[in-house]
N, C-alpha and C positions, 0 to 999 in steps of 0.2 A: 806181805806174805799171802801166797793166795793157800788158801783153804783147802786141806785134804778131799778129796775127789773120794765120793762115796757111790761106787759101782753099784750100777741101776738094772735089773734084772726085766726084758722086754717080753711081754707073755706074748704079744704077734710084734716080733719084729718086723718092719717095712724097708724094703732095699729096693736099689734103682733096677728094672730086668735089663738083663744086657743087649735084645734091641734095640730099649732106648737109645744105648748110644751108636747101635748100628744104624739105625736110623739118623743121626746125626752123619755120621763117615759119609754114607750115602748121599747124604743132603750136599757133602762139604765137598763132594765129586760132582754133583749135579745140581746146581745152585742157579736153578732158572724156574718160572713159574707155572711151564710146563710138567714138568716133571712133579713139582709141587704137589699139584691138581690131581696126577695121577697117583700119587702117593697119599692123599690127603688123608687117608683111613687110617693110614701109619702114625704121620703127625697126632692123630687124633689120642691114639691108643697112646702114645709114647709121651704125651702130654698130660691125659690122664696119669700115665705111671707116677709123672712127677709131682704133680697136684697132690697125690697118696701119700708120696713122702713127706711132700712138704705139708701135710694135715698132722704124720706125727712128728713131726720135728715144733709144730708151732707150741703144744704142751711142756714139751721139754725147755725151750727158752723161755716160755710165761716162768717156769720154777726155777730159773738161773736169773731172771733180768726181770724186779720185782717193777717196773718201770714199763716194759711192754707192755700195748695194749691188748687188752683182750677182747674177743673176738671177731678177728679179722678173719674173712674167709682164705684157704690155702691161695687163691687166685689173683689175690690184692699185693703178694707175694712174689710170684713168677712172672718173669719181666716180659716181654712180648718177643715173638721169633722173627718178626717182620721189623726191617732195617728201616731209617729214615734216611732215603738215600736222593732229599731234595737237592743239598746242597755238598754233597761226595760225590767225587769225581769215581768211586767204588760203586755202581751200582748194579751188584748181586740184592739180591730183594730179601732174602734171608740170614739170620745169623745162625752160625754152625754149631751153637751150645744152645744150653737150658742154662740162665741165669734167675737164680733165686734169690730174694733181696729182702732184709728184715731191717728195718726201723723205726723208732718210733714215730714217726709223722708219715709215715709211707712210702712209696715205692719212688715216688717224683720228689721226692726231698731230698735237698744237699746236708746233712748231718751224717755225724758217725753210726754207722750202720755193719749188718753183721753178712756177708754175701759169700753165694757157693755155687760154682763153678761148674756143670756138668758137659764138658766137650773130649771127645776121645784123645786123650795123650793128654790133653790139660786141664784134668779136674781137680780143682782146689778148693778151700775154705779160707775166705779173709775176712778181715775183721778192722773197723778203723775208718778213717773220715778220710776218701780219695778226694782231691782236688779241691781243698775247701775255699772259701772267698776271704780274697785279702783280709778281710778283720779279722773271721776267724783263724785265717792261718795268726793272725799277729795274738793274739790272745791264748794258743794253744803256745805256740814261742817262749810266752811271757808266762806261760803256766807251769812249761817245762823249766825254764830259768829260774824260776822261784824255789821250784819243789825238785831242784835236781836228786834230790835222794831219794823221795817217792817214786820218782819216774825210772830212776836208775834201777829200784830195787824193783817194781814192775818187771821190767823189759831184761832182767838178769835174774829173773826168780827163775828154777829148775821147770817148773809147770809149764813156763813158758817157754823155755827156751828146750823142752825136749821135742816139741812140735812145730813152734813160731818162727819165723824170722821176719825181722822189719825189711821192708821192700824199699829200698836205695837206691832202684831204678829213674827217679824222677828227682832228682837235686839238682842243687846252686851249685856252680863254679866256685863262688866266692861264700862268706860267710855274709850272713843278712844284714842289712842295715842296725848298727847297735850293737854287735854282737862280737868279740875279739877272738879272731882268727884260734886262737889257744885255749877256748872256752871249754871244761871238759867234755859238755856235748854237743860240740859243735856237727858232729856227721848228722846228729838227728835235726839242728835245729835248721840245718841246711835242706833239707825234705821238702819239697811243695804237699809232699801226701804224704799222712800217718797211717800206712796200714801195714799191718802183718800178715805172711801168708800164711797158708799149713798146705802143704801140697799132699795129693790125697792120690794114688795111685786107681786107677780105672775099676779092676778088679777088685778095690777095695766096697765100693758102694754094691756089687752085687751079694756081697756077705750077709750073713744076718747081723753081725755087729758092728755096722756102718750108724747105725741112729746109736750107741753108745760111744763109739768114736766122736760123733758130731756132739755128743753131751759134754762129752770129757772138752774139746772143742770149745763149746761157751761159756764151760766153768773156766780156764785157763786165761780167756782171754777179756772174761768178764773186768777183772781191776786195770785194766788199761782201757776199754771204754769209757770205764766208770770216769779213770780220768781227762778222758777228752772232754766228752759232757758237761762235765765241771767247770775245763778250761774255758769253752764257747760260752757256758751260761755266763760266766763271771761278769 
């Protein structure tokens, strides 16, 4: 059961300005390195806004996720806007969002982590271990299988499920190796990724209660990392 959510009262709220994401749109119509160059003041500014954010957002998850490290700067955070476009036959040199990314070993670590979305028309909040490596998928499996009522009662609590949903995009045809076709949780154990979304409407982040939505956010979706963590450590 997850824990009554105790509303947090923000004396400077911090929200996204809504250039930011015009400045993205912009980017996502004109995605060459010209253009870049002469916008680069914008970039600049609109990167800053998000570093701001994510300065108070990083308070708020130390007091939800007693496990986070503490003092990373907002920057170790925000992922890079520039594409690695050595071996993509894609090569636009930029990405059209602001990706924010929290976990515990950092930005370049495969573990379950906590990420937020900022691109016009698809900003989200997910939460969860994308694309983990064979062992660890096979021990999150074997975690789910053990504990199917912890995991059931997680992923069916109302906290979660008034905001979350498991993202089903990336599944098995078949059921996994060991696992019977009729298992109660067979749709999850089928998953190559455990993540949940919270989809977050554009206009939401320019509000001033964008950073208590994103609190409410890691308290809800705190006892389902808690149990991935657990899974992989095992």
């Amino acid at each position: 059961m997850v824990p009554q959510i105790q509303r947090t009262t923000y004396e400077q709220p911090i929200m996204i300005r809504p250039e930011t994401l015009n400045f993205l749109k912009e980017l996502s119509e004109n995605n060459d390195r010209n253009w870049f160059a002469a916008h680069k003041d914008r970039y600049e500014t609109a990167k800053a806004d998000v570093l701001e954010f994510i300065t108070a957002l990083i308070p708020i998850l130390e007091s939800v996720d007693p496990a986070f490290p503490k003092g990373n700067p907002a920057k170790k955070h925000l992922l890079r806007i520039y594409r690695d476009i050595r071996f993509s036959k894609d090569k636009r040199p930029y990405k059209n969002n602001f990706g924010i990314y929290f976990s515990l070993i950092g930005r370049n670590g495969n573990e379950p982590g906590y990420y937020i979305n900022l691109a016009p028309g698809n900003c989200f909040f997910a939460a969860g271990y994308w694309m983990p490596g064979a062992e660890d998928l096979k021990k999150i499996r074997e975690e789910i299988d053990y504990n199917q009522d912890e995991f059931s009662a997680i992923i069916n609590d109302e906290a979660f499920t008034s905001i979350f949903k498991l993202d089903k995009t990336d599944t098995l045809k078949k059921a996994p190796k060991g696992y019977p076709i009729d298992h109660p949780l067979i749709e999850v154990l089928k998953l190559k990724s455990l993540t949940a979304i919270y989809p977050i409407a554009d206009k939401a982040f320019f509000k001033a209660d964008i950073t208590e939505k994103i609190h409410d956010a890691f308290r809800q979706i705190y006892p389902f990392m808690l149990f991935l963590r657990t899974a992989v450590a095992s």
